[in-house]
C-alpha positions in Angstrom: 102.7 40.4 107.9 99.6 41.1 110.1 97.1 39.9 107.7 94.9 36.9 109.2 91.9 36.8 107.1 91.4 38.4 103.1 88.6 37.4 100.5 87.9 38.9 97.5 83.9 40.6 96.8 81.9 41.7 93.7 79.9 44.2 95.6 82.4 45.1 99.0 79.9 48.4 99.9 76.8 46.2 100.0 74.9 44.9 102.9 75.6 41.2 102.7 79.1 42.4 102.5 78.7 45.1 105.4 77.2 41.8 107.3 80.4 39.6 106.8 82.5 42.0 107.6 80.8 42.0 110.8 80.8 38.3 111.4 84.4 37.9 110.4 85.3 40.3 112.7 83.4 38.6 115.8 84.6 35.1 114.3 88.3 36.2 114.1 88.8 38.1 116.5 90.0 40.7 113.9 91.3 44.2 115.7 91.9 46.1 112.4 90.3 46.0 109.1 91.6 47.1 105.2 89.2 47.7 102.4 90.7 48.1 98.8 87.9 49.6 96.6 86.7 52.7 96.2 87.6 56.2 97.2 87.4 57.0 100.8 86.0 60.7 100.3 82.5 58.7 99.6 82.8 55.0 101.1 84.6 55.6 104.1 81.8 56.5 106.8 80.2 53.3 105.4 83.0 50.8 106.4 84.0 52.5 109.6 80.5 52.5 110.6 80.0 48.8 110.2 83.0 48.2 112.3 81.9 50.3 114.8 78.9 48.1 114.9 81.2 44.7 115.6 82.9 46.9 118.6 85.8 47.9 116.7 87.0 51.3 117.0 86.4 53.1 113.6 89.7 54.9 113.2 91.4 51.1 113.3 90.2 51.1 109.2 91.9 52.2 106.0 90.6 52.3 102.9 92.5 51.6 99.9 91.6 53.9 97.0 92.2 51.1 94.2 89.3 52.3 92.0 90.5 56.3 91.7 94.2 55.9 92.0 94.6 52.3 89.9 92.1 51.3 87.9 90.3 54.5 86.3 94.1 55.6 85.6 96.3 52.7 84.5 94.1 51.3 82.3 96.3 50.6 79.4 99.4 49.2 81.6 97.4 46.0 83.7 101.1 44.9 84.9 101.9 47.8 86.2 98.4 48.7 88.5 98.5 45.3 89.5 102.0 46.1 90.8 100.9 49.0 92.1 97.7 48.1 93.7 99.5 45.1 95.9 101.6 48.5 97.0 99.0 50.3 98.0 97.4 47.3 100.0 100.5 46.8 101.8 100.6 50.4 102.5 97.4 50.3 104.1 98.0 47.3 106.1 101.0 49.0 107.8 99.3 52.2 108.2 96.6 50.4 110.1 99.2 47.9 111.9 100.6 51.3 113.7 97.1 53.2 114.3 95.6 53.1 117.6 91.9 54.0 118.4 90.6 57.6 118.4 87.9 58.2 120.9 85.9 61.0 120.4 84.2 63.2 123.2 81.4 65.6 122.6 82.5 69.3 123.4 79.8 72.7 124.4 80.3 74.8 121.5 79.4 78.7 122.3 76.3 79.7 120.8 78.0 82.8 119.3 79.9 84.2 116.4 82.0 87.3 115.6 82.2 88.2 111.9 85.2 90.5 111.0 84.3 92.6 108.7 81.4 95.2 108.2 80.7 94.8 104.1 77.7 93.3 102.9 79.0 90.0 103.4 80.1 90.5 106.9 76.5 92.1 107.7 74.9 89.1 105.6 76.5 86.5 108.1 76.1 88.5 111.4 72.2 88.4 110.5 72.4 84.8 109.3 73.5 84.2 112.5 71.2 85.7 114.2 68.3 84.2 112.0 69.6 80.8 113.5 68.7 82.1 117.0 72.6 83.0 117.9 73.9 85.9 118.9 77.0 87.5 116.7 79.7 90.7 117.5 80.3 92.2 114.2 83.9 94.0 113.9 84.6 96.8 111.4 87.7 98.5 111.2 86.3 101.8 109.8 83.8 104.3 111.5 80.9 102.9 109.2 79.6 100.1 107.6 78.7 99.4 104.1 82.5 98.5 102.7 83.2 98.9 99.3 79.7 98.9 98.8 79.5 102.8 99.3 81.8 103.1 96.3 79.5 101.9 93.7 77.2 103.9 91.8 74.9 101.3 91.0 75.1 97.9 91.0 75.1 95.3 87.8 71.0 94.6 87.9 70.2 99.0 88.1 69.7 98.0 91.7 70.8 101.5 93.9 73.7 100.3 96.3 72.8 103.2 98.3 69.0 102.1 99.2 70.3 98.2 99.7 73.1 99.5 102.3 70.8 101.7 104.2 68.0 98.5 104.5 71.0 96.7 105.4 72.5 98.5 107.9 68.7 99.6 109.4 68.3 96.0 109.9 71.6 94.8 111.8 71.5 98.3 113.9 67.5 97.0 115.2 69.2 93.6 115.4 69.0 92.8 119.6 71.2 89.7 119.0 74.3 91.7 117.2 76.4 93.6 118.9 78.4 95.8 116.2 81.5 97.3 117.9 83.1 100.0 115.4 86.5 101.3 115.1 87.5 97.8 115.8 89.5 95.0 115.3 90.8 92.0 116.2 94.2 91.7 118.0 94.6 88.0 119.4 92.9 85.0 119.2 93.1 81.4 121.2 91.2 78.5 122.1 90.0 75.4 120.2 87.0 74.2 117.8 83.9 75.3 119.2 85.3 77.9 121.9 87.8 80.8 120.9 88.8 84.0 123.1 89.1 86.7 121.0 90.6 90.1 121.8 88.8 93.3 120.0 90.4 96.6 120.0 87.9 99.0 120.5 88.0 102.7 121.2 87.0 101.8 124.8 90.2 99.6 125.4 90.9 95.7 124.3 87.9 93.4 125.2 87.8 89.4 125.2 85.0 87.8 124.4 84.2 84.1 124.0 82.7 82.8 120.8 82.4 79.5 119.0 82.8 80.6 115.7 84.6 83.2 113.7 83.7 84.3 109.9 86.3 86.5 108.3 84.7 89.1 105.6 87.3 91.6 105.4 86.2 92.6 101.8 89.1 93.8 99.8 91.0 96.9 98.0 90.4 98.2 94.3 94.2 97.5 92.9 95.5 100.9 92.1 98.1 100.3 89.3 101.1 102.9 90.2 103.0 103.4 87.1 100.3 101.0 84.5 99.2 103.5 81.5 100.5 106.5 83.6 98.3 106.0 86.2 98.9 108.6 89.4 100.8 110.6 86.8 97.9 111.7 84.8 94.9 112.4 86.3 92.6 111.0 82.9 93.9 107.9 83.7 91.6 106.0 87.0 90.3 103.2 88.2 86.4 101.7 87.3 85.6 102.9 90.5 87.3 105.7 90.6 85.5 106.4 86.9 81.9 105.8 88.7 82.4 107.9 91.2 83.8 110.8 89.1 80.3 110.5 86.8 78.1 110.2 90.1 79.7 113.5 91.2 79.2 115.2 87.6 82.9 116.0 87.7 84.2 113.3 85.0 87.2 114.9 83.2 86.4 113.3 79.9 84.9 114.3 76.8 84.6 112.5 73.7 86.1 108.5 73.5 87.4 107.1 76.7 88.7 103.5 76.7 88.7 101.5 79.0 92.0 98.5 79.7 90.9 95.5 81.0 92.8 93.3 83.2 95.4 95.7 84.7 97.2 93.9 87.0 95.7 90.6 86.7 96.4 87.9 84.7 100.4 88.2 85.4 102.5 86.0 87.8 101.8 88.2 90.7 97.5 87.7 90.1 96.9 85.0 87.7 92.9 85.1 88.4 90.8 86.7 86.6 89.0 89.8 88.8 85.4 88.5 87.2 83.4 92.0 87.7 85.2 94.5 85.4 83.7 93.5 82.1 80.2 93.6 83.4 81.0 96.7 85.1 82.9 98.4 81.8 78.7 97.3 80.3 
């Protein structure tokens, strides 16, 4: 039901087709358009822009995925995708039936970002932003930046964590278009796409201020396994960091073997990933 026109191409995505589509639609009169080919994620934009160029809205289209979703995966049963392609025609055909145009109007986004977070990361995007000629508010929660990355000892390549903080941190502080509010954080959020109203707790009292973007780089927490090979019972048993920091001190309680237990607490229902640092920090 609905259908008027339908015609069968070797090549649908090329021009001569992109052409006819175009004529038929000025020839027909044709207010809605089906396409069953190849997978939207890719050929999409191409079909809605040619009938966008034949003054038909481009959110009146549907594309039928009959090459991912039939073809490359039914290949030993032909009845059955058959059967199952006409479905997914027909599917498409009422989807666009019901659809109704979608006009899109431009919108002023707010030239500014706030980054949550004062790690490495969150300093790396505050100054990213700036580089871009925007201006950023970077949030940290603590009384000093750096994150986890005043932990570490060292870092994988011998670089000194302590020397690439402070170059860091000496770089967004003489930053004029960050402004880094510490002892902060963020305590409400509205707006849309493009123009937010965030509120930041600050020692000073809440503040709102308008941005257009928001990157969250709240870093994360070394697990500390209460209970896993006696750890918090006895004091030989730590963490890696915890280990690092113990040597860079001079006060590790070890002498002789000391083995370390990958994977504590990953790898289990609760954290099936894999934490991807430990074995090159173990080296």
């Amino acid at each position: 039901p609905g259908v008027v026109y339908a015609e069968h191409n070797l090549y649908t995505c090329s021009q001569d087709t992109q052409d006819n589509i175009k004529e038929k639609i000025a020839e027909l009169g044709l207010n809605r358009v089906v396409v069953a080919s190849c997978t939207p994620r890719t050929h999409e934009p191409l079909f809605q822009n040619t009938i966008s160029e034949a003054a038909l809205n481009p959110h009146l289209f549907d594309l039928a995925s009959l090459r991912e979703h039939v073809s490359w995966v039914h290949q030993a049963d032909h009845d059955a995708a058959t059967r199952k392609a006409k479905r997914m025609v027909a599917m498409s055909v009422d989807k666009v039936r019901h659809s109704v145009p979608v006009h899109k109007e431009p919108s002023q986004v707010e030239p500014t970002g706030l980054v949550i977070g004062g790690g490495p990361a969150g300093i790396a995007a505050a100054l990213a932003l700036s580089d871009q000629g925007l201006r950023a508010y970077l949030v940290e929660r603590q009384d000093v930046l750096g994150g986890n990355l005043r932990r570490l000892p060292h870092l994988l390549e011998d670089e000194d964590p302590k020397e690439a903080m402070e170059a860091m941190i000496s770089r967004i502080e003489a930053d004029e278009d960050v402004e880094i509010l510490m002892g902060s954080e963020l305590v409400d959020l509205s707006g849309v796409i493009g123009n937010f109203d965030a509120t930041l707790r600050t020692p000073d009292g809440d503040r709102t201020v308008h941005v257009g973007a928001i990157i969250v780089a709240t870093g994360a927490y070394e697990l500390e396994p209460e209970g896993e090979y006696d750890f918090g019972k006895d004091d030989r048993v730590m963490t890696a960091i915890q280990a690092g920091e113990a040597i860079e001190r001079g006060d590790f309680p070890l002498e002789g073997p000391v083995a370390f237990v990958h994977c504590v607490g990953s790898r289990i229902p609760e954290r099936e990933y894999c934490s991807r640092v430990c074995c090159s920090t173990a080296l």
